[in-house]
MARZA-126019 format. One record per atom (N, C-alpha, C, O, CB): residue in one letter; chain; atom name; x, y, z. Coordinates in steps of 0.05 Angstrom, whole numbers, plus 5000, padded with zeros to 4 digits. Glycine has a CB too. Example, Ala and Ser with C-alpha at 12.3 -4.5 7.8 and 13.67 -1.06 7.14 Angstrom:
<sites>
+------+------+------+------+------+------+
| code | unit | site |    u |    v |    w |
+------+------+------+------+------+------+
|    a |    A |    N | 5264 | 4886 | 5156 |
|    a |    A |   CA | 5246 | 4910 | 5156 |
|    a |    A |    C | 5264 | 4934 | 5156 |
|    a |    A |    O | 5285 | 4934 | 5169 |
|    a |    A |   CB | 5226 | 4911 | 5181 |
|    s |    A |    N | 5257 | 4955 | 5142 |
|    s |    A |   CA | 5273 | 4979 | 5143 |
|    s |    A |    C | 5258 | 5001 | 5157 |
|    s |    A |    O | 5268 | 5023 | 5161 |
|    s |    A |   CB | 5282 | 4988 | 5114 |
+------+------+------+------+------+------+
</sites>
This chain:
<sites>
+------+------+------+------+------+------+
| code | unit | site |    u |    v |    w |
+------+------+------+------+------+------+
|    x |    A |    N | 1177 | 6107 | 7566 |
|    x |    A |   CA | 1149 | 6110 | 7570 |
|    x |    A |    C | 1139 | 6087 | 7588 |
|    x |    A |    O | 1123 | 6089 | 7607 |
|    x |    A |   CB | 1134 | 6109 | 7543 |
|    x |    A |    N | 1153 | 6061 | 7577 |
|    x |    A |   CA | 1136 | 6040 | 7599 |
|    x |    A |    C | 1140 | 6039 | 7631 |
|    x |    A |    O | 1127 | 6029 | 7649 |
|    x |    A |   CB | 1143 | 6009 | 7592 |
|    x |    A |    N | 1171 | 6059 | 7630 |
|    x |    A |   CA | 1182 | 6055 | 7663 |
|    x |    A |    C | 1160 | 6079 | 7679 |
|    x |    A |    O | 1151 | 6075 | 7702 |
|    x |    A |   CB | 1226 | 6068 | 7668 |
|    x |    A |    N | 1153 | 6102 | 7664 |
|    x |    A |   CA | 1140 | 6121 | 7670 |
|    x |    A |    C | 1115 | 6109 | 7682 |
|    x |    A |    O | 1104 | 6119 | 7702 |
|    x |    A |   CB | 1137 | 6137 | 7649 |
|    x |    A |    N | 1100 | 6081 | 7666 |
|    x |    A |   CA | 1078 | 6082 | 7681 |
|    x |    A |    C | 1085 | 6050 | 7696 |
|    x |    A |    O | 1066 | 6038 | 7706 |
|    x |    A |   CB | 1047 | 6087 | 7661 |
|    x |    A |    N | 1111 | 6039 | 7697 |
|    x |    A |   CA | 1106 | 6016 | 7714 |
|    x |    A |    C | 1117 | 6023 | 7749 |
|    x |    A |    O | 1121 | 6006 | 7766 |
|    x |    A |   CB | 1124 | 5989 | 7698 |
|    x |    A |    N | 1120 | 6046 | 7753 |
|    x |    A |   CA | 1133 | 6047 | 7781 |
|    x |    A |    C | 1147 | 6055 | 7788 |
|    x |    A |    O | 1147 | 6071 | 7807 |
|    x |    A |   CB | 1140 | 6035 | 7790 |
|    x |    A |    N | 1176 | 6043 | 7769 |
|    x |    A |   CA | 1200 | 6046 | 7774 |
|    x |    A |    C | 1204 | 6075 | 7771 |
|    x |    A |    O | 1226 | 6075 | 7783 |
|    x |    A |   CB | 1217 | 6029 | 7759 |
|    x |    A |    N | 1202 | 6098 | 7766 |
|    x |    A |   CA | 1203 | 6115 | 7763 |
|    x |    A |    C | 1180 | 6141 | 7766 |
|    x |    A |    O | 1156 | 6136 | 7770 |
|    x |    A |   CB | 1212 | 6109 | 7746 |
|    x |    A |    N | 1191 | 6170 | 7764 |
|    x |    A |   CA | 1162 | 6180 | 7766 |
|    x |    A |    C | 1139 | 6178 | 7750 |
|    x |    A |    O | 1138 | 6185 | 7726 |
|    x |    A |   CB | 1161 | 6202 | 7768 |
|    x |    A |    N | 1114 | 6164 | 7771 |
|    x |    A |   CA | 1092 | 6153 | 7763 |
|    x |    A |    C | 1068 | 6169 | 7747 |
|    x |    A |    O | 1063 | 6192 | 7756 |
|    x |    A |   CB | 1083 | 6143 | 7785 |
|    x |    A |    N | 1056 | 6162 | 7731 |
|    x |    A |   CA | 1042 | 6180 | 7710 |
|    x |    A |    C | 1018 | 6165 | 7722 |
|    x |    A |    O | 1021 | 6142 | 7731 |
|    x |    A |   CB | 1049 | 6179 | 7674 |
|    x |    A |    N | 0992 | 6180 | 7723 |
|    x |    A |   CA | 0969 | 6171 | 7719 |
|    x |    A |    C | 0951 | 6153 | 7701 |
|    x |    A |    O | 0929 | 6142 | 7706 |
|    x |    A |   CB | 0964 | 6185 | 7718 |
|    x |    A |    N | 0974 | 6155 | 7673 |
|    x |    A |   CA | 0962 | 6144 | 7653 |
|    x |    A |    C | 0969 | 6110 | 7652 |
|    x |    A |    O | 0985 | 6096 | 7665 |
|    x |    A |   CB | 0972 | 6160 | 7628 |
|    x |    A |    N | 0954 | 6105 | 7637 |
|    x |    A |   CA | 0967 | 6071 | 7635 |
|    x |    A |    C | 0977 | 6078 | 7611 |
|    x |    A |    O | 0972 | 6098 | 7598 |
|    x |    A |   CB | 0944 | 6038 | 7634 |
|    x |    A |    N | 0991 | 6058 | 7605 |
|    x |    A |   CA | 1004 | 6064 | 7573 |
|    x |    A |    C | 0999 | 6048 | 7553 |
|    x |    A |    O | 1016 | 6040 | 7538 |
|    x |    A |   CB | 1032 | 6063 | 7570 |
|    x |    A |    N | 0973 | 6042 | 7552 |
|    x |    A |   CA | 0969 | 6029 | 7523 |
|    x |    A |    C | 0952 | 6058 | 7512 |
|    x |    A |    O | 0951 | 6066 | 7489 |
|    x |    A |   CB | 0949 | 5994 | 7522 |
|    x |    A |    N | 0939 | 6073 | 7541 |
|    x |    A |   CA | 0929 | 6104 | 7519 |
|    x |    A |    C | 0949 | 6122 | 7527 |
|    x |    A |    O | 0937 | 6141 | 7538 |
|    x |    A |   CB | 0894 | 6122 | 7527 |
|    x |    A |    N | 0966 | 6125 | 7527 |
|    x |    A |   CA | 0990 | 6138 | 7531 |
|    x |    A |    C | 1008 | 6132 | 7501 |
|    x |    A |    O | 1023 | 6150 | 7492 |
|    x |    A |   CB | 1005 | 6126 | 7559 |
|    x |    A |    N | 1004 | 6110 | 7491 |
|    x |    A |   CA | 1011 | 6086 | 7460 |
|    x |    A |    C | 0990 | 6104 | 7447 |
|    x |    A |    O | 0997 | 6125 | 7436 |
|    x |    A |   CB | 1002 | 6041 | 7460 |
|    x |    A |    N | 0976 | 6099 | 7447 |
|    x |    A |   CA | 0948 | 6106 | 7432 |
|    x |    A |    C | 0946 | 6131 | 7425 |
|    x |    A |    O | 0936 | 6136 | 7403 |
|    x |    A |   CB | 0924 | 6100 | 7447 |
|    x |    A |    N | 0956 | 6153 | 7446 |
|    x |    A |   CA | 0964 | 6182 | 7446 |
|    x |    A |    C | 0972 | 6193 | 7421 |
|    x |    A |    O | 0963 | 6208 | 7405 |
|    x |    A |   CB | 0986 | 6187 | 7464 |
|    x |    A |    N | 0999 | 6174 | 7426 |
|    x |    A |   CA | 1025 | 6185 | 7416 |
|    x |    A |    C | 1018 | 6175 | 7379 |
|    x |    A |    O | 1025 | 6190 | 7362 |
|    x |    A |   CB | 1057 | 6166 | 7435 |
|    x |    A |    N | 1005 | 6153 | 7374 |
|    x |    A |   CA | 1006 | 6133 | 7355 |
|    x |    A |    C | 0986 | 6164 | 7338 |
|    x |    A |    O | 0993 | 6171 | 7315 |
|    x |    A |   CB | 0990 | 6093 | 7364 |
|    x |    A |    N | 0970 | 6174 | 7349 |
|    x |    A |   CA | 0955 | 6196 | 7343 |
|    x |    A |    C | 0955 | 6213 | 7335 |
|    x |    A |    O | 0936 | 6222 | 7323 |
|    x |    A |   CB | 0949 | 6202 | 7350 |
|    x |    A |    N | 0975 | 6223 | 7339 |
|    x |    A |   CA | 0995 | 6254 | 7335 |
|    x |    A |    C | 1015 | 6246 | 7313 |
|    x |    A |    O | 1033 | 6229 | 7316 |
|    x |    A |   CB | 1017 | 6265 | 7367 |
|    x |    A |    N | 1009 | 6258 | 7293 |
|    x |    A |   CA | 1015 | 6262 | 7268 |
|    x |    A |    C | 1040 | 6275 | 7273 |
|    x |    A |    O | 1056 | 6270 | 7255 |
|    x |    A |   CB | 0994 | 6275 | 7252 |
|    x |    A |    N | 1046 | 6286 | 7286 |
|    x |    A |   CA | 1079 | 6298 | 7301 |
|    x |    A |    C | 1099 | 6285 | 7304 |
|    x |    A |    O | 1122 | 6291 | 7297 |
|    x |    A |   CB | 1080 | 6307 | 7327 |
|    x |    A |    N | 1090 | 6258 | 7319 |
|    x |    A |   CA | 1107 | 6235 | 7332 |
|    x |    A |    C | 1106 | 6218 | 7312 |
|    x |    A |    O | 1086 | 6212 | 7299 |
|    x |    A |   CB | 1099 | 6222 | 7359 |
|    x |    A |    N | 1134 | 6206 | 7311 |
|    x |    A |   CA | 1129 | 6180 | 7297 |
|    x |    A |    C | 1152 | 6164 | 7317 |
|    x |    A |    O | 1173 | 6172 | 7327 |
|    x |    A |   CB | 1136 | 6179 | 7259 |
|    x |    A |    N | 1133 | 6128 | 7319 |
|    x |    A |   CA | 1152 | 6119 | 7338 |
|    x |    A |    C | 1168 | 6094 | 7322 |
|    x |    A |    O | 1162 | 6070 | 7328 |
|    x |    A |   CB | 1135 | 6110 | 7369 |
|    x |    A |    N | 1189 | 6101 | 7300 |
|    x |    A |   CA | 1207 | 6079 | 7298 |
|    x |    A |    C | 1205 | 6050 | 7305 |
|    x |    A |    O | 1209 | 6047 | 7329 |
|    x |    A |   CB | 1225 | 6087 | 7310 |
|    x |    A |    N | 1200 | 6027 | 7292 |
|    x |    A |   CA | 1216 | 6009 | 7306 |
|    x |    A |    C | 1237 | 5996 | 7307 |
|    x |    A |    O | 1245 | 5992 | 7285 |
|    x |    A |   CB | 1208 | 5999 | 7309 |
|    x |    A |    N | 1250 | 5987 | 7325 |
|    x |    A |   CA | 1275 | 5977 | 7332 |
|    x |    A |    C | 1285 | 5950 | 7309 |
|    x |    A |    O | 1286 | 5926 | 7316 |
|    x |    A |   CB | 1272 | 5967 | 7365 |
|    x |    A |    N | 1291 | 5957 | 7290 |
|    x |    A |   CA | 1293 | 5931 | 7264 |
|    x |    A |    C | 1340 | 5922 | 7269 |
|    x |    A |    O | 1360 | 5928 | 7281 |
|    x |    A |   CB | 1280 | 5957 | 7214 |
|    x |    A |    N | 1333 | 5912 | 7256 |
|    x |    A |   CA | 1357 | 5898 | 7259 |
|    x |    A |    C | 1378 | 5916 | 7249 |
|    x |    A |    O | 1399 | 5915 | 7263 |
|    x |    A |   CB | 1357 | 5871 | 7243 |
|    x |    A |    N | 1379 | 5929 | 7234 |
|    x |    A |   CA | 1384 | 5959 | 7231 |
|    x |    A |    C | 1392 | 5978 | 7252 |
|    x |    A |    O | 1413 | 5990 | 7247 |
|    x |    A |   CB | 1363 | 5969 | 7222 |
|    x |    A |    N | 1383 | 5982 | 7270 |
|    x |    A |   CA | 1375 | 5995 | 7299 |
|    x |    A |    C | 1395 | 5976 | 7318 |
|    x |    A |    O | 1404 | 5989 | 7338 |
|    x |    A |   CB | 1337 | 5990 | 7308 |
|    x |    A |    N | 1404 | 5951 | 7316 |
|    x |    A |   CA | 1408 | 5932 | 7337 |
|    x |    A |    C | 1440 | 5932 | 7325 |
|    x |    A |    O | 1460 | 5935 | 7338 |
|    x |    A |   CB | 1387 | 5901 | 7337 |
|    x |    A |    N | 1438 | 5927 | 7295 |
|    x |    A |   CA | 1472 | 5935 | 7296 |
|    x |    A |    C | 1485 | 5950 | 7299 |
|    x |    A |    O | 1509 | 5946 | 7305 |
|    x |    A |   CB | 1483 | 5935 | 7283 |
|    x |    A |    N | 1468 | 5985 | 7295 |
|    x |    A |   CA | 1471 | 6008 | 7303 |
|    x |    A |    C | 1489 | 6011 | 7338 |
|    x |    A |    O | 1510 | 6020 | 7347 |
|    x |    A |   CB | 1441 | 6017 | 7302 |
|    x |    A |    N | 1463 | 5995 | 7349 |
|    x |    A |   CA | 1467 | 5991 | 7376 |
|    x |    A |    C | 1498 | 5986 | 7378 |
|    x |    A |    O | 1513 | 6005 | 7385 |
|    x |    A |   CB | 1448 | 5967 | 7387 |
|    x |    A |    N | 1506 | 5964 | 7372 |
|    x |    A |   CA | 1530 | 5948 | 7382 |
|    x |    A |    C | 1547 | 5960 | 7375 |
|    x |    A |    O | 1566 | 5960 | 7391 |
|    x |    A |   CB | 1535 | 5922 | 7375 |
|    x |    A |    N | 1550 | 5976 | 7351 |
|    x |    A |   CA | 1568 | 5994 | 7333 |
|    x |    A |    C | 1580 | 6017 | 7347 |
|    x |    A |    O | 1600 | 6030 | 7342 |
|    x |    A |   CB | 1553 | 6004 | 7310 |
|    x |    A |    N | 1559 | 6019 | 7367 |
|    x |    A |   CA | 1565 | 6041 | 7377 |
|    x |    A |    C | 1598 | 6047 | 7407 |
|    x |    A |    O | 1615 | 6064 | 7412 |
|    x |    A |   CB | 1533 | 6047 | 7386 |
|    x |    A |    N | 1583 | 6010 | 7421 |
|    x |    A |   CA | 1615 | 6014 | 7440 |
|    x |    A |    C | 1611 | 6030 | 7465 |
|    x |    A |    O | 1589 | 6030 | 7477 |
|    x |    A |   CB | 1642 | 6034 | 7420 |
|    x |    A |    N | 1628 | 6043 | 7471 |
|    x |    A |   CA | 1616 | 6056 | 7501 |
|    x |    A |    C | 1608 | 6080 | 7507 |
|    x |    A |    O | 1606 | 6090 | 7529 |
|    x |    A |   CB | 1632 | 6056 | 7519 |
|    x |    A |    N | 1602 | 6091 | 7482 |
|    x |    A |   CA | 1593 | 6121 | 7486 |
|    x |    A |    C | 1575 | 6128 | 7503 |
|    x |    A |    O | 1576 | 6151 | 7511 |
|    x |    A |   CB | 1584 | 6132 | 7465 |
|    x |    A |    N | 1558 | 6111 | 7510 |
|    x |    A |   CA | 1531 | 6105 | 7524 |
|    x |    A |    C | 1529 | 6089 | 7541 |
|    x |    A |    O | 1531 | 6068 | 7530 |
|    x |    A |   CB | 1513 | 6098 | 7512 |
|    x |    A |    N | 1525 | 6085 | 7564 |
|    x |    A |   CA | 1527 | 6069 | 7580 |
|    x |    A |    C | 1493 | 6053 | 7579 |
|    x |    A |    O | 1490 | 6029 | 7573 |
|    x |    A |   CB | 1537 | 6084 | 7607 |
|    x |    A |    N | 1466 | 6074 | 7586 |
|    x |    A |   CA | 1447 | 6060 | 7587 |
|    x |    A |    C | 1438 | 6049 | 7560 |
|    x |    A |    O | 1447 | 6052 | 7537 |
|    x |    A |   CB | 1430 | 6074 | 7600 |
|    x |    A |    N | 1423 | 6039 | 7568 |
|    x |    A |   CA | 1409 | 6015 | 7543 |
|    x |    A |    C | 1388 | 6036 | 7524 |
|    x |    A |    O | 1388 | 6043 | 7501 |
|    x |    A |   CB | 1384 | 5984 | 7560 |
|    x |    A |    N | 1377 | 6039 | 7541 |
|    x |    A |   CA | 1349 | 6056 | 7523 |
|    x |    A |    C | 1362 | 6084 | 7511 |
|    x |    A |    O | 1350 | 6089 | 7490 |
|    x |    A |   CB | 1317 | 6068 | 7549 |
|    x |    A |    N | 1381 | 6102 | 7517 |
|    x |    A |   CA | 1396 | 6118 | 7505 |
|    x |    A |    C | 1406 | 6104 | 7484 |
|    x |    A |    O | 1402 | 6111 | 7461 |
|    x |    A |   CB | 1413 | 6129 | 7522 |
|    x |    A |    N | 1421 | 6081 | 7488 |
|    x |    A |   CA | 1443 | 6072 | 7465 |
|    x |    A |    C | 1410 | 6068 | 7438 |
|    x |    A |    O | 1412 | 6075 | 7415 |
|    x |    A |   CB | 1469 | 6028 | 7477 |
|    x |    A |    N | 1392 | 6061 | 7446 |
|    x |    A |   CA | 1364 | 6044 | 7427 |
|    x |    A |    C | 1353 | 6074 | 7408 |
|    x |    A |    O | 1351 | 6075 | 7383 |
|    x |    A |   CB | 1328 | 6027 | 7456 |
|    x |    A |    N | 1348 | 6096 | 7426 |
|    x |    A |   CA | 1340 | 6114 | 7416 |
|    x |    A |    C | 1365 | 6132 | 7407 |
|    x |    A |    O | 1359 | 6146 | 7388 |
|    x |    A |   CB | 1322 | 6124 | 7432 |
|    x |    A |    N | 1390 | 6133 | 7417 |
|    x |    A |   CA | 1408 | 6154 | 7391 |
|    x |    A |    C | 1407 | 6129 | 7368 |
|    x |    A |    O | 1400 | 6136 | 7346 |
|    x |    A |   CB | 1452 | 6168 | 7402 |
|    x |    A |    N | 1414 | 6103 | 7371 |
|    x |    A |   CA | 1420 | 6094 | 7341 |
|    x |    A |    C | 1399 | 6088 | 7322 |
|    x |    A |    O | 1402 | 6081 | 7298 |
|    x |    A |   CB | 1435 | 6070 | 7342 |
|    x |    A |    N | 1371 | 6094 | 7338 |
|    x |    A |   CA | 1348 | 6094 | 7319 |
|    x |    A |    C | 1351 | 6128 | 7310 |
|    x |    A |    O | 1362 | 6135 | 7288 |
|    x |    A |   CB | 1315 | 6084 | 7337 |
|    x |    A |    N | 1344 | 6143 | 7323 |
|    x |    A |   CA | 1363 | 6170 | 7308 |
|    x |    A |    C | 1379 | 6167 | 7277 |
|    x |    A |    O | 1371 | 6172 | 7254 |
|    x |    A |   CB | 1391 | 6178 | 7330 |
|    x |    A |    N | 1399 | 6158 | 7286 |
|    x |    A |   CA | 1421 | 6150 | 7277 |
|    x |    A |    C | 1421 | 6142 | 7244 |
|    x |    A |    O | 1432 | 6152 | 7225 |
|    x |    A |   CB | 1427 | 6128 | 7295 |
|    x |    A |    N | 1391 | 6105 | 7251 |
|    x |    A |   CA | 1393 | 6094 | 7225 |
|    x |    A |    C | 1371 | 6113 | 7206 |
|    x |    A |    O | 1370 | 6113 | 7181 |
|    x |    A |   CB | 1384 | 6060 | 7227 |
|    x |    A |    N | 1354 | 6128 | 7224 |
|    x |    A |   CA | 1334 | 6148 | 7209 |
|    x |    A |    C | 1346 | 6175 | 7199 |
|    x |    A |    O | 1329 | 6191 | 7191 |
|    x |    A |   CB | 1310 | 6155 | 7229 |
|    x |    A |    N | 1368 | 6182 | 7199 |
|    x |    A |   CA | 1374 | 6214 | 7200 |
|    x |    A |    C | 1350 | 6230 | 7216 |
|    x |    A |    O | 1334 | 6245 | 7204 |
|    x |    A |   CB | 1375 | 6228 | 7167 |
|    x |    A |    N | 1350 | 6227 | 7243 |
|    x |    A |   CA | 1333 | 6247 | 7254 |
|    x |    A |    C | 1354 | 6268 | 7277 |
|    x |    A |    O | 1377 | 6264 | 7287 |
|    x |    A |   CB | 1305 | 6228 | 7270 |
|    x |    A |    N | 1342 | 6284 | 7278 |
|    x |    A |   CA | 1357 | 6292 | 7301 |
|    x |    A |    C | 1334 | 6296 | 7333 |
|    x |    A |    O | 1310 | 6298 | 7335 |
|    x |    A |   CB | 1373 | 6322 | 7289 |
|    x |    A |    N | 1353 | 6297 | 7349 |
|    x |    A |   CA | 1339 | 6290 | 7369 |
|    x |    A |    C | 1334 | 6318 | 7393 |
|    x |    A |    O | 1354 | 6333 | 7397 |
|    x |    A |   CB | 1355 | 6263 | 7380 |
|    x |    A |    N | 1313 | 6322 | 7404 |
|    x |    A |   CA | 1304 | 6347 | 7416 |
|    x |    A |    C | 1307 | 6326 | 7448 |
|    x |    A |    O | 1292 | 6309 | 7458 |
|    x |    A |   CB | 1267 | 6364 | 7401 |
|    x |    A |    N | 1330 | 6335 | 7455 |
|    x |    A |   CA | 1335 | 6315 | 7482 |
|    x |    A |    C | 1352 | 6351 | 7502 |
|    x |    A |    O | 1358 | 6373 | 7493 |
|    x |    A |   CB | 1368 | 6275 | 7471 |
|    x |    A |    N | 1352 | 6339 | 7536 |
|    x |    A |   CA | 1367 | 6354 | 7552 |
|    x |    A |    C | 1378 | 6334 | 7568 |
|    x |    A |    O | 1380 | 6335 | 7592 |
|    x |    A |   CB | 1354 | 6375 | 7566 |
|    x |    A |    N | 1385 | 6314 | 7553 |
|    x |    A |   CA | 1402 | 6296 | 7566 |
|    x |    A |    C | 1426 | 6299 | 7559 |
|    x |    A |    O | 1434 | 6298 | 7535 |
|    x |    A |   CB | 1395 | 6271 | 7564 |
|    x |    A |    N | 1443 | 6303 | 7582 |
|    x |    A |   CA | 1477 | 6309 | 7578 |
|    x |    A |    C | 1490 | 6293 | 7572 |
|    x |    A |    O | 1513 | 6301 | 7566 |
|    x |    A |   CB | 1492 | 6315 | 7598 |
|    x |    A |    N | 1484 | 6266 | 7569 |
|    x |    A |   CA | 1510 | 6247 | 7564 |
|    x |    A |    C | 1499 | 6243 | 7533 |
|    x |    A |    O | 1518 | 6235 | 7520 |
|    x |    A |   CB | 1515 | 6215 | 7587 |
|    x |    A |    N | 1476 | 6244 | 7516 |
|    x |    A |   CA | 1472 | 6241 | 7496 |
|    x |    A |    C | 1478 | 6265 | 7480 |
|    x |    A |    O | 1483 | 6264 | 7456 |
|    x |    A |   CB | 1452 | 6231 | 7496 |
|    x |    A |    N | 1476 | 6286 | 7493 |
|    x |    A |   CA | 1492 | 6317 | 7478 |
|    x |    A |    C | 1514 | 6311 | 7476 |
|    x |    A |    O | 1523 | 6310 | 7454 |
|    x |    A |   CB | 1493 | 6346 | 7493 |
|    x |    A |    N | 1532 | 6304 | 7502 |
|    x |    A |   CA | 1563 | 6307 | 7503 |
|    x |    A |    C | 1577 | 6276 | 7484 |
|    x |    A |    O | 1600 | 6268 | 7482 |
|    x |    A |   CB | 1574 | 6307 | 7543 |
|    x |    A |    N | 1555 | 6265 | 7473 |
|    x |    A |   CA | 1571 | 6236 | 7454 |
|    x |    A |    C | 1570 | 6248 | 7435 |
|    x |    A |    O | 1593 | 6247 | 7427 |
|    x |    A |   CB | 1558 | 6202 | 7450 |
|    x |    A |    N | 1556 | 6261 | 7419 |
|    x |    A |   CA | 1556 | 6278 | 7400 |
|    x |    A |    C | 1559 | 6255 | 7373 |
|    x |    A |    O | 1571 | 6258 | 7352 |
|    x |    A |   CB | 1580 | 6302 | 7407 |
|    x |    A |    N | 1545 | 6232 | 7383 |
|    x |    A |   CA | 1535 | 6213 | 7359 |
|    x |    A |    C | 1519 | 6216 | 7349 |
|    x |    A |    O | 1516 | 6198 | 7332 |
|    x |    A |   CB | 1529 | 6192 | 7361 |
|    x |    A |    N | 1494 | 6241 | 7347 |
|    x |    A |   CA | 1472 | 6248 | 7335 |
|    x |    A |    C | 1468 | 6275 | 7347 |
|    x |    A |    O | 1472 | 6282 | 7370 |
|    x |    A |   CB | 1450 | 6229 | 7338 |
|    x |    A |    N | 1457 | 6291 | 7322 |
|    x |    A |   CA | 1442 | 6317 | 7324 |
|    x |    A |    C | 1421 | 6322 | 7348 |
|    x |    A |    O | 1399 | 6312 | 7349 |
|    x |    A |   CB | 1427 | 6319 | 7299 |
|    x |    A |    N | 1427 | 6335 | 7363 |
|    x |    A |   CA | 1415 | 6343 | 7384 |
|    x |    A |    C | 1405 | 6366 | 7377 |
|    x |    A |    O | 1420 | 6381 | 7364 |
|    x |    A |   CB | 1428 | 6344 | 7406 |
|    x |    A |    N | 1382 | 6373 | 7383 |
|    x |    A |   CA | 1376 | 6403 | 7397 |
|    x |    A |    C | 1365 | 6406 | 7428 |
|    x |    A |    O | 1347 | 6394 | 7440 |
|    x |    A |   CB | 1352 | 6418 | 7380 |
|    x |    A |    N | 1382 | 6423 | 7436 |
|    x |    A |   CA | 1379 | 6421 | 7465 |
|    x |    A |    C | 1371 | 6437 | 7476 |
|    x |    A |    O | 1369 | 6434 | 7500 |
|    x |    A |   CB | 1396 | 6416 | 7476 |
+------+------+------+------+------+------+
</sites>
């Protein structure tokens, strides 16, 4: 979400503290946070994943039993968490 509105990527209109504010809103979403839990997850995991923010969000997945509504191929094909794709 933050790369979405800092540039680096395709640029959203929104700023993202109401883009935060959105999401924080919607009784749908819930946004995890990254607890130490999540960070050992992380390391545990090894090379299944190359990027960072993939490895943060399957092992928050992971420590929550959630499964994840992604069409990202390298997080389908690690098959470290429930996808629906």
């Amino acid at each position: 979400m933050a790369l979405l509105t800092s540039g680096l990527r395709p640029r959203l209109e929104a700023h993202i503290d109401d883009i935060a504010e959105t999401l924080r809103q919607n009784d749908l979403i819930e946004m995890p946070p990254i607890t130490m839990e999540v960070a050992r997850e992380v390391a545990a995991m090894g090379d299944a994943l190359r990027d960072p923010m993939d490895r943060v969000i399957v092992a928050t997945a992971r420590v929550h039993g959630l499964c994840l509504l992604t069409s990202d191929e390298r997080i389908i094909d690690s098959r470290l968490v429930p996808v629906i794709d």
